[in-house]
C-alpha positions in Angstrom: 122.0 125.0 60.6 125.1 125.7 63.0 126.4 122.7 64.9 126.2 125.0 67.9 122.0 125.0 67.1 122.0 121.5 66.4 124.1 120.4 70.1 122.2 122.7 71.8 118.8 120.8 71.0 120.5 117.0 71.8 121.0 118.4 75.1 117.7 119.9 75.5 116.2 116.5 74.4 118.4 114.6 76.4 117.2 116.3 79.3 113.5 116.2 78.3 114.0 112.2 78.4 116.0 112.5 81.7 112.7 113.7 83.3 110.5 111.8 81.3 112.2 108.7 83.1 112.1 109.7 86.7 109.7 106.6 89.1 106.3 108.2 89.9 106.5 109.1 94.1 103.1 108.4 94.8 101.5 105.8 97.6 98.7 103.3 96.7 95.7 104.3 95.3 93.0 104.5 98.4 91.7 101.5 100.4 88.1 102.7 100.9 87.2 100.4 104.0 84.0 99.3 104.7 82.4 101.4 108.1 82.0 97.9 109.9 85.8 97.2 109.7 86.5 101.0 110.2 85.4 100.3 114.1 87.5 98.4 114.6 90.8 98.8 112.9 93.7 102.3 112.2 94.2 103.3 108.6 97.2 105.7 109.7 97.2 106.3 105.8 95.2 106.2 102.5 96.8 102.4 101.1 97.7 100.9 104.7 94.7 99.2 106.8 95.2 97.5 109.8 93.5 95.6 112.8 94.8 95.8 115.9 94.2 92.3 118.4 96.8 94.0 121.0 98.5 97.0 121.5 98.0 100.5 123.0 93.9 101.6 123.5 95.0 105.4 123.7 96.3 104.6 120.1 93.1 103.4 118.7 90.8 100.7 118.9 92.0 97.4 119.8 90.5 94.2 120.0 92.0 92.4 122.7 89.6 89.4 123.5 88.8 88.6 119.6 91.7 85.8 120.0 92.9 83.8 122.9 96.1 82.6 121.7 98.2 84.9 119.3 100.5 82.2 118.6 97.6 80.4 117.1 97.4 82.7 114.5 98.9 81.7 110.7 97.5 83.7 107.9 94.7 86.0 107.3 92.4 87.0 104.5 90.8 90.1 103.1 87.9 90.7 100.6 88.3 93.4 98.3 85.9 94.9 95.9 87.8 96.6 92.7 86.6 97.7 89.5 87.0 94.8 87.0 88.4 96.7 83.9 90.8 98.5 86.0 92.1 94.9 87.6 92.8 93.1 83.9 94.7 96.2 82.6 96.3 98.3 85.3 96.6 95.5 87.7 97.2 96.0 91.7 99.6 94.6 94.4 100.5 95.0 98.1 101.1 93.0 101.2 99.1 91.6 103.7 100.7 92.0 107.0 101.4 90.6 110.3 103.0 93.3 112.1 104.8 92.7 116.2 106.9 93.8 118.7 108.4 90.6 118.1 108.6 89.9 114.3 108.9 93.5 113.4 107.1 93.7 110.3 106.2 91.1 108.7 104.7 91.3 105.0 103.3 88.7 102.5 103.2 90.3 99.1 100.0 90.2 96.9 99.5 90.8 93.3 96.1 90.6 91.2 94.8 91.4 87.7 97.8 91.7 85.4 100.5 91.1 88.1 99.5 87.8 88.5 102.9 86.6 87.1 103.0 82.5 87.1 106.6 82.0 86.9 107.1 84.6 90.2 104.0 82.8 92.5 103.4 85.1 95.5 102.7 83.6 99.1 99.5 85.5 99.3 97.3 84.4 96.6 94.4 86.2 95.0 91.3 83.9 94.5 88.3 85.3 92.8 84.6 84.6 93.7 80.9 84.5 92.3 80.7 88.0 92.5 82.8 89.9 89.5 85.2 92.4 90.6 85.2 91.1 94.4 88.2 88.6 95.2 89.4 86.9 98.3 93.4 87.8 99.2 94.6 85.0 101.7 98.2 84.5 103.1 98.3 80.9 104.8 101.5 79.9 106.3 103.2 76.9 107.8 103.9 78.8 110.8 102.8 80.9 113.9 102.7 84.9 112.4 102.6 86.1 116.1 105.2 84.6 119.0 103.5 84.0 122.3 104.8 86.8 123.6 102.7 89.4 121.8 99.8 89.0 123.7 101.8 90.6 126.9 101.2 94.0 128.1 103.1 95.7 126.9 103.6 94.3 123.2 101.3 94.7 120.1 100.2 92.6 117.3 98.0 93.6 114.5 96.7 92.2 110.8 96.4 94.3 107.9 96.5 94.9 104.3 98.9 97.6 102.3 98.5 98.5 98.4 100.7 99.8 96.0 98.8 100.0 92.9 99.1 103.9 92.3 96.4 103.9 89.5 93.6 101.9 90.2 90.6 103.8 90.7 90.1 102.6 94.4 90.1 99.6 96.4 87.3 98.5 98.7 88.1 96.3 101.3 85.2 94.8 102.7 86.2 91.8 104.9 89.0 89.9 106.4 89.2 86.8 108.2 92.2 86.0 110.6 93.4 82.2 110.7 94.4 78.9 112.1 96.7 76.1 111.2 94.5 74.5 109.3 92.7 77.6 107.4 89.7 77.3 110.5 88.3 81.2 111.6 89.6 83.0 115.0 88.4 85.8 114.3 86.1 87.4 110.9 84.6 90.6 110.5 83.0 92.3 107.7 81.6 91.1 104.3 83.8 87.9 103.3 83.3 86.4 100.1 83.5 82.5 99.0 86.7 81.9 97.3 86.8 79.9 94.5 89.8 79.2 92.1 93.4 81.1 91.9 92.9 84.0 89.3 95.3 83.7 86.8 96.9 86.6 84.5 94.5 87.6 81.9 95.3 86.8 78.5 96.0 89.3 76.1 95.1 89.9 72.7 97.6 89.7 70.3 98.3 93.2 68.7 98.5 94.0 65.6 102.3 94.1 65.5 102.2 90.7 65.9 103.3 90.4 69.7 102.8 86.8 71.2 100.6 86.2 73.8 100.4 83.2 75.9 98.1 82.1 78.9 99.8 83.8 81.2 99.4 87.2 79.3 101.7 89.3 76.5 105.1 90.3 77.8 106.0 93.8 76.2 107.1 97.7 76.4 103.6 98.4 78.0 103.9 95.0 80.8 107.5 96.6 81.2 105.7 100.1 82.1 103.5 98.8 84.5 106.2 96.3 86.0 108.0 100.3 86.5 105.4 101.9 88.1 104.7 98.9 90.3 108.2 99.3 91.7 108.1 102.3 92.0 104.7 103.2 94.1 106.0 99.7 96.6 109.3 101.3 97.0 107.8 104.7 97.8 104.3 103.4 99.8 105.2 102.9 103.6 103.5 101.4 106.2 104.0 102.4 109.9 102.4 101.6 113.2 103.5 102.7 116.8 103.6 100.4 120.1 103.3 101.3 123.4 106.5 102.5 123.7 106.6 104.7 121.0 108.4 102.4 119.1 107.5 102.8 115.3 108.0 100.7 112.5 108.4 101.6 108.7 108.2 99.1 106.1 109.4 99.7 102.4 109.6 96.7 99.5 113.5 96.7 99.0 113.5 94.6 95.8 111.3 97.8 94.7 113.8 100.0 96.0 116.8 98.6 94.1 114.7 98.9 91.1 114.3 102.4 92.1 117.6 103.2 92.4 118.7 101.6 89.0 116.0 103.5 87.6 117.1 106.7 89.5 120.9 106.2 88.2 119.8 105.8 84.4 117.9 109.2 85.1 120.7 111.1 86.3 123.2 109.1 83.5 120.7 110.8 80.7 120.7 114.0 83.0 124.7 114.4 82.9 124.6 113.3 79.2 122.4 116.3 78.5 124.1 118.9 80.4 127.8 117.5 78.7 125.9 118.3 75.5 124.7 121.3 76.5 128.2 122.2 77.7 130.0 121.4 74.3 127.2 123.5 72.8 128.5 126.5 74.3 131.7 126.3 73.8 131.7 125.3 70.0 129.5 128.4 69.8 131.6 130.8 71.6 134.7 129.1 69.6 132.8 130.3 66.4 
């Protein structure tokens, strides 16, 4: 075979990989929320949810007498319904969030199923419940979420939940509670579930290469993929709400994003590679 044949398929390989490596674009898979919670909250888009408890009426509904003091308010929860199999082996994450005039937006990031990592604890934990496939996401701070000055005019102030898990077969959000200091109720709404203890990363079998597995699951190629396209649908999913003003706020995950963009850079490196290739190809052929 000429070398000119032989160069000329590198390059085309080269670039077949180049693509082959490019982050999936996609938002979170769909948060199918319950029609009781649909009254009274905005999903602007398919993985963002949100209630507002101040804000612009023209915008949507708002729920301005639920809670007498937003400065009260330190955490929230939401009850989501998934299906099981999906959870243990694809895995899901987001944020719940807390979003203000006053602390712009404010996220506190989630991860269930197997991106439950124990060594990298999230604020928001993910509990499970009697019920299998329904768990309990709660974010429970040592602080106010909401400044005083929220609950003015001509501020907003609203809870909700995001998701960036790009292949799970849905989400269901059911319930959400919004909380105190202490953990106590200001507001609930919807179908909340009993919590019971912190779900932990499912333990893998081991395979029959002989990969380790420990209790807090099998790190390999395939936890590495799904680690990928976990960055990659956070650092593409957005979330944005508007205030009276006008004003509107976008959120991205930036530690997402610079994974992106390493990702990105090996992309275009194997993309150069291939067209150099392709380039040498040529001219040892036209040499000839």
């Amino acid at each position: 075979m000429k070398i000119s044949k032989i160069l000329a398929g590198m390059s085309a390989a080269a670039i077949v990989a180049s693509m082959a490596m490019i982050p999936a674009s996609a938002a979170g898979t769909k948060l199918n929320v319950s029609d009781d919670l649909a009254k009274i909250g905005r999903q602007t888009q398919d993985d963002l949810f949100a209630v507002f408890f101040n804000g612009d009426e023209s915008e949507g509904a708002v729920n301005k007498d639920a809670i007498s003091d937003l400065g009260a308010v330190y955490g929230a929860s939401f009850t989501i319904k998934v299906d099981n199999n999906d959870w243990n082996t694809i895995g899901g994450g987001g944020s719940i969030n807390f979003n203000s005039k006053s602390g712009d937006w404010n996220a506190k990031d989630w991860a269930g199923g197997s991106w439950v990592e124990d060594d990298k604890p999230k604020d928001t934990l993910c509990y499970t419940t009697e019920e299998e496939g329904t768990y309990v996401l709660e974010y429970l701070g040592d602080a106010p979420v909401f400044a005083t000055t929220d609950g003015d005019a001509d501020n907003y102030a609203a809870v909700g939940i995001n998701n960036w898990a790009a292949d799970l077969k849905g989400i269901d959000v059911v319930g959400m509670k919004v909380l105190g200091a202490d953990g106590n109720v200001l507001f609930e709404a919807g179908s909340n579930k009993d919590k019971k203890e912190v779900q932990k990363k499912p333990v893998a079998e081991e395979s029959s290469s002989g990969t380790d597995s420990t209790a807090s699951g099998t790190e390999s190629k395939k936890d590495d993929s799904k680690k990928d396209d976990k960055s990659s649908a956070a650092a593409t999913s957005t979330a944005t709400t508007s205030s009276k003003a006008g004003t509107t706020t976008t959120a991205t995950s930036s530690a997402a994003a610079s994974d992106n963009v390493a990702a990105t850079g090996a992309t275009a490196g194997l993309a150069l590679a291939g067209v150099a290739l392709a380039g040498a190809a040529i001219v040892i052929s036209k040499r000839k």
